[in-house]
TORRO-802996 format. One line per field, with one value per atom (N, C-alpha, C): z, x, y. Coordinates in pm, 1 decimal, always signed. Each point is the difference from the previous one (the first is absolute). Layout:
TORRO-802996
z <- (Z  ...);
x <- (X  ...);
y <- (Y  ...);
END
This chain:
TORRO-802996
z <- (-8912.2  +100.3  +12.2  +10.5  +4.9  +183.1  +41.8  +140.9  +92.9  -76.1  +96.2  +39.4  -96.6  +21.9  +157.5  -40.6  +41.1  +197.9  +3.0  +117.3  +59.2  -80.9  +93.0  +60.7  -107.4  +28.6  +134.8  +19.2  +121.7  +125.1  -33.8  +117.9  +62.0  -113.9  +34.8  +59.6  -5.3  +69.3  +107.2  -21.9  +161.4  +132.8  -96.7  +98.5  +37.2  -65.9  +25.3  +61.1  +68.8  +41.9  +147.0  -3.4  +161.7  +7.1  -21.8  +23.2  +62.4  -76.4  +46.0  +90.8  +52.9  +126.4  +100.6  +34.8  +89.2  +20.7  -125.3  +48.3  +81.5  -64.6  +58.5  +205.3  +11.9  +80.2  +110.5  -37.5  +43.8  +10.3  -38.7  +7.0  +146.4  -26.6  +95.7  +136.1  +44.6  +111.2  +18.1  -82.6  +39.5  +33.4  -46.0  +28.1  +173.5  -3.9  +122.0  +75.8  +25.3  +90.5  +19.9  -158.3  +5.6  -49.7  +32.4  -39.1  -154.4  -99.0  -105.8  -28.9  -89.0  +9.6  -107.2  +63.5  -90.8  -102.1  -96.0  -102.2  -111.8  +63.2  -46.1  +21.1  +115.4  -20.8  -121.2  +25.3  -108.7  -137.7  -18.8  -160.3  -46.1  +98.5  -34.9  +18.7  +104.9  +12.1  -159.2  -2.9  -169.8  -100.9  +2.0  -136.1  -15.3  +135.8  +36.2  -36.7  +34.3  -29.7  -148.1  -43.6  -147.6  -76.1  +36.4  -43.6  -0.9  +106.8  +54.0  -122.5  +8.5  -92.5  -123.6  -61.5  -114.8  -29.7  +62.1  -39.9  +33.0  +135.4  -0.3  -151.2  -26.6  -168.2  -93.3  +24.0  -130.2  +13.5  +72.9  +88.3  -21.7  +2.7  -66.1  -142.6  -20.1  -214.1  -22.8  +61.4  -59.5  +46.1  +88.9  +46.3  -110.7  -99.9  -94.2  -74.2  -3.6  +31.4  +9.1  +123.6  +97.8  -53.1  -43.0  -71.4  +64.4  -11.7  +80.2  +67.8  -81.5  +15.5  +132.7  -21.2  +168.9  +91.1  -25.0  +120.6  +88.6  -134.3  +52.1  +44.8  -38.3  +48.8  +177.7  -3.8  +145.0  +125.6  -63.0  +82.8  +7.0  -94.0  -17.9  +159.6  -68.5  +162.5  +94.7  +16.7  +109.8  +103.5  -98.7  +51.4  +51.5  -106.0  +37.1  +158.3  +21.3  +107.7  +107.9  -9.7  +98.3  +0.1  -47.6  -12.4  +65.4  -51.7  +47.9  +171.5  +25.9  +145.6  +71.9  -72.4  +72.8  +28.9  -145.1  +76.5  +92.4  -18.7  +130.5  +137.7  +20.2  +81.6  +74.8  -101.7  +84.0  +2.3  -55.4  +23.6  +117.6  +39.6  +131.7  +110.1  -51.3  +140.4  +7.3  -117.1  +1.6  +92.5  -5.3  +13.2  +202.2  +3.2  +130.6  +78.6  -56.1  +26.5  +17.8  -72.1  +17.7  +110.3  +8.4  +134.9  +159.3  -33.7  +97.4  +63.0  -127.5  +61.0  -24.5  +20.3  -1.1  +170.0  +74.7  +149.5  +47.7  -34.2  +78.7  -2.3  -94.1  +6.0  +82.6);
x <- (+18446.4  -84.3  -131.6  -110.3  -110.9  -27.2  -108.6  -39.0  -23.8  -101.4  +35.6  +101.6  +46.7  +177.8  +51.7  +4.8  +79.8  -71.4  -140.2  -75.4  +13.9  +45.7  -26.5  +210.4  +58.8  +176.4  -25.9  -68.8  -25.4  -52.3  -103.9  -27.1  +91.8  +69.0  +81.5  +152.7  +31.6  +103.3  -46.9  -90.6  -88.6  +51.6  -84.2  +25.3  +124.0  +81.6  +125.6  +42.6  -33.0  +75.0  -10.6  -167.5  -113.1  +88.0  +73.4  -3.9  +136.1  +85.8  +136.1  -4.7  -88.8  +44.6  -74.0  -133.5  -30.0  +105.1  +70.1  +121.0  +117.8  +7.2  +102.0  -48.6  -94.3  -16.5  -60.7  -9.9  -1.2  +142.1  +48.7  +178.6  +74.9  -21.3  +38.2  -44.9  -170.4  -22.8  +22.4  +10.2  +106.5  +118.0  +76.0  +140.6  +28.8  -123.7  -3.0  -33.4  -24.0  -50.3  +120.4  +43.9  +91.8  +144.4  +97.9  +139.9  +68.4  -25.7  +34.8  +171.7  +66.8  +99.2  +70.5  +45.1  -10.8  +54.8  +28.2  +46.9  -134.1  -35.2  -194.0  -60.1  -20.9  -66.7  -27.9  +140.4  +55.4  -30.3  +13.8  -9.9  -158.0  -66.3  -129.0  -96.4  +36.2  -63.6  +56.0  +113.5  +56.8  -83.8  -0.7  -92.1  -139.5  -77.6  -159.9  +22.6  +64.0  +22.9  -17.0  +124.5  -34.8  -97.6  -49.6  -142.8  -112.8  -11.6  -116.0  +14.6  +156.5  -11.1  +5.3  +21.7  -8.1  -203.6  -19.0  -165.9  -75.9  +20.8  -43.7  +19.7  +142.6  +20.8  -78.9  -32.2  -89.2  -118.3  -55.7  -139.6  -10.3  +128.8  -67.2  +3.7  +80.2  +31.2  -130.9  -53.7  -161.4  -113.8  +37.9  -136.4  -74.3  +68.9  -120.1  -46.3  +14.1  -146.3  -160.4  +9.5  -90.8  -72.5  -115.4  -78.1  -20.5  +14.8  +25.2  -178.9  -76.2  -108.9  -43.9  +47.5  +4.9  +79.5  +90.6  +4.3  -54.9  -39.2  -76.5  -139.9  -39.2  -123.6  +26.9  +109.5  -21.7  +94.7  +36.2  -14.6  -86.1  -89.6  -154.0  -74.6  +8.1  -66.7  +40.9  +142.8  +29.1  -17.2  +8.3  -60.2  -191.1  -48.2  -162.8  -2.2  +72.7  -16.4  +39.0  +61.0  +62.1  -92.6  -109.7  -123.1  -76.1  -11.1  -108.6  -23.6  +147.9  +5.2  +13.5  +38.6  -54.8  -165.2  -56.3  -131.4  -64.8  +70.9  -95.5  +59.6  +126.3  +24.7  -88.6  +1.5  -107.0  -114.2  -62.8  -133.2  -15.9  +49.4  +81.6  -24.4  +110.8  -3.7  -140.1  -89.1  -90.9  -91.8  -25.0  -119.2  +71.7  +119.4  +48.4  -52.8  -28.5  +15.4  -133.4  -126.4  -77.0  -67.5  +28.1  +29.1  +0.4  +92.1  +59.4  -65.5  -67.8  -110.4  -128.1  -19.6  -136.8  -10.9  +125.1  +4.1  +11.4  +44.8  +45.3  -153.9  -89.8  -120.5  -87.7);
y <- (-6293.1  -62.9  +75.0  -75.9  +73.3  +45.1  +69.9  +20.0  -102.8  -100.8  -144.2  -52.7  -7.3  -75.5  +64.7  +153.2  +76.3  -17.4  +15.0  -9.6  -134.0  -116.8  -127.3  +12.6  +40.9  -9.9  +142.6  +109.5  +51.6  -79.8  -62.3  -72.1  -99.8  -83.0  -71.9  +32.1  +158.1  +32.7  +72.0  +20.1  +82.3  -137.4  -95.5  -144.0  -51.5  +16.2  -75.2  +163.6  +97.8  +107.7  +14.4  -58.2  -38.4  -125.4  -76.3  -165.3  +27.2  +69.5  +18.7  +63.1  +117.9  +61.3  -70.7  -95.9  -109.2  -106.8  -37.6  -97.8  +51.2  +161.2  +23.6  +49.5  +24.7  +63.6  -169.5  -110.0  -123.1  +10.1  -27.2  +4.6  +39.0  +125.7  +113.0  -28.8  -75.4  -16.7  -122.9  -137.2  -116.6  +33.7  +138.7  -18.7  +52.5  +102.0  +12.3  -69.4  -96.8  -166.2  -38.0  -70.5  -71.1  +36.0  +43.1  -12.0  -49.3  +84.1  -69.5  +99.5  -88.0  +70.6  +103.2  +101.1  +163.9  -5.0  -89.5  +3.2  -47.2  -63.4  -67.3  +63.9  +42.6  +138.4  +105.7  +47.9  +74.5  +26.0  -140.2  -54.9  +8.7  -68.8  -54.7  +181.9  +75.3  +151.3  +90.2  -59.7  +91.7  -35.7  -160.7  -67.2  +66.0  -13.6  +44.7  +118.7  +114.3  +105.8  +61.5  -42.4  +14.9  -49.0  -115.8  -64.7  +99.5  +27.6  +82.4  +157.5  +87.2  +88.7  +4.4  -156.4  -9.4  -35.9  -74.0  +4.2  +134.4  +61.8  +164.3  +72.4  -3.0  +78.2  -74.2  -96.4  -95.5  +54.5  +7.5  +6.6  +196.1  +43.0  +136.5  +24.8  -74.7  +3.3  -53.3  -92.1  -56.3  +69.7  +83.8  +89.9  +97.1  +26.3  +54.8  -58.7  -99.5  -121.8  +90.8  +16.9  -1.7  +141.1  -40.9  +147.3  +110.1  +161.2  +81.8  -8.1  -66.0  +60.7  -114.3  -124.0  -73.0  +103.1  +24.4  +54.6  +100.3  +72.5  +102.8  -8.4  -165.6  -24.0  -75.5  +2.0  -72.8  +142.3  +82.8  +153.4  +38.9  -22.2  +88.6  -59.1  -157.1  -104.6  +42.8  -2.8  +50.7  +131.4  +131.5  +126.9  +1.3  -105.8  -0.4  -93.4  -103.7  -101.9  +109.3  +148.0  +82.4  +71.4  +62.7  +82.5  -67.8  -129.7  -97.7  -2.2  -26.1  -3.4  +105.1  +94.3  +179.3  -24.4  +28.5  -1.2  -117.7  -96.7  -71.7  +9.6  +88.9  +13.6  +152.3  +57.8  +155.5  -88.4  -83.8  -27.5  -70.9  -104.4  -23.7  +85.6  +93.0  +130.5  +71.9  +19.4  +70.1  -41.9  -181.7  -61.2  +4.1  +5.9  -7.8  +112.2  +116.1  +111.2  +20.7  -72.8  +27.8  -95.2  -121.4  -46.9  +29.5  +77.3  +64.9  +100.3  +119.0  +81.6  -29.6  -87.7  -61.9  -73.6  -54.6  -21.2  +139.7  +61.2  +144.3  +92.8  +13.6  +12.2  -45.3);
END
């Protein structure tokens, strides 16, 4: 299998992994409304269940897919968007500060 292959069969168990735990978790707060009975329950929380950990294991068997160098480009984003908002947060306080003693003057 080449990397595409391998990146679209990731996405596609990513999805069916998000889909199974919204159904299941729809489930869970219908059952709490309404009275369904514990044997259905049962069955249908076992099925979702295993659903859900069988696409999680898919969804990590296909993750090296995913080029180390994306990822490391969207940690990179992420540590700069955390700098970013440091400094505009002292600049913020600075311009507050100067504000501040500029009434006190």
């Amino acid at each position: 299998m080449n990397k595409s292959e391998d990146r679209r069969k990731y996405e596609w168990y990513r999805h069916h992994a998000w889909a199974g735990l919204g159904i299941l978790s729809v489930f869970l707060a219908i059952n709490y409304f309404i009275s369904i009975p514990y044997l259905i329950s049962l069955i249908f929380v076992f099925i979702l269940s295993v659903y859900i950990i069988v696409s999680l294991t898919l969804t990590y068997k296909y993750s090296v897919s995913l080029p180390s160098e994306e990822i490391e480009k969207i940690e990179l984003k992420k540590g700069m968007e955390k700098e970013l908002l440091k400094i505009e947060k002292k600049r913020i306080k600075a311009e507050l500060k100067a504000k501040k003693k500029g009434k006190n003057n």
